[in-house]
C-alpha positions in Angstrom: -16.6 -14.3 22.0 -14.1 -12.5 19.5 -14.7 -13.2 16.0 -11.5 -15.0 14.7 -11.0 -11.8 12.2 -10.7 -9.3 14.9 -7.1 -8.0 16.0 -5.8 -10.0 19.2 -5.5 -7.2 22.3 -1.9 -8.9 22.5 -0.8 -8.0 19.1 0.0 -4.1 18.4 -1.7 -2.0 15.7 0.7 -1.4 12.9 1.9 2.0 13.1 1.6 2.4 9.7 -2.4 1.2 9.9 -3.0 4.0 13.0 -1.6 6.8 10.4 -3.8 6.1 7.6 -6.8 5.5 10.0 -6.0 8.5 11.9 -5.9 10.7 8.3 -8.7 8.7 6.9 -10.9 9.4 10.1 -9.3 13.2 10.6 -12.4 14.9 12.1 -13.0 11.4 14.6 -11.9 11.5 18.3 -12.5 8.1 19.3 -9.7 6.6 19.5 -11.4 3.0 19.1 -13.3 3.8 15.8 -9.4 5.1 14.5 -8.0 1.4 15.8 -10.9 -0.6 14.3 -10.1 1.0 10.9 -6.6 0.7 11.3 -7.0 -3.4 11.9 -9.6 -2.8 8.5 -6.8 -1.2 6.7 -4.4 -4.6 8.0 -7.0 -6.9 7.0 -7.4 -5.1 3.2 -3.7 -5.3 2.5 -3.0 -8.8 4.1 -5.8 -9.5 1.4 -4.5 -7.8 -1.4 -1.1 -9.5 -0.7 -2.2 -12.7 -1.1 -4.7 -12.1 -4.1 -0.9 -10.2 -6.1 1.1 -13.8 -4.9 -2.2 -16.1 -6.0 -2.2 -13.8 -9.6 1.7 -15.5 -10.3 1.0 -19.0 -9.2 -2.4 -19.6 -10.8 -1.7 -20.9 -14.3 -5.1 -20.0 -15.4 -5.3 -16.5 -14.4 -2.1 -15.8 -16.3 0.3 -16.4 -13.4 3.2 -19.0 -13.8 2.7 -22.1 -15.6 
């Protein structure tokens, strides 16, 4: 069974995600350790997106009021 966190083998790696992997993991050949940490590198900034849009609507962690 596939943890619901792991990429769907329907949905494409970002291109972006497979270049930063791919420098990140330069002296790596295997081309599944470069796709896991390109779905990482998805995962980190669909995170990070969400935690910049929660900073302006949360009132008590100075975001709009």
């Amino acid at each position: 069974m596939v943890p619901s966190d792991e990429p769907s083998r329907l949905q494409p790696t970002p291109g972006w995600a497979v270049d930063r992997a791919a420098a990140d993991l330069y002296d790596v050949d295997d081309p599944g350790a470069i796709a896991e940490r390109a779905w990482e590198l998805v995962h980190e900034s669909e995170r990070l997106e969400d935690e910049r849009h929660d900073e302006y609507d949360d009132p008590d962690q100075g975001g709009e009021g």
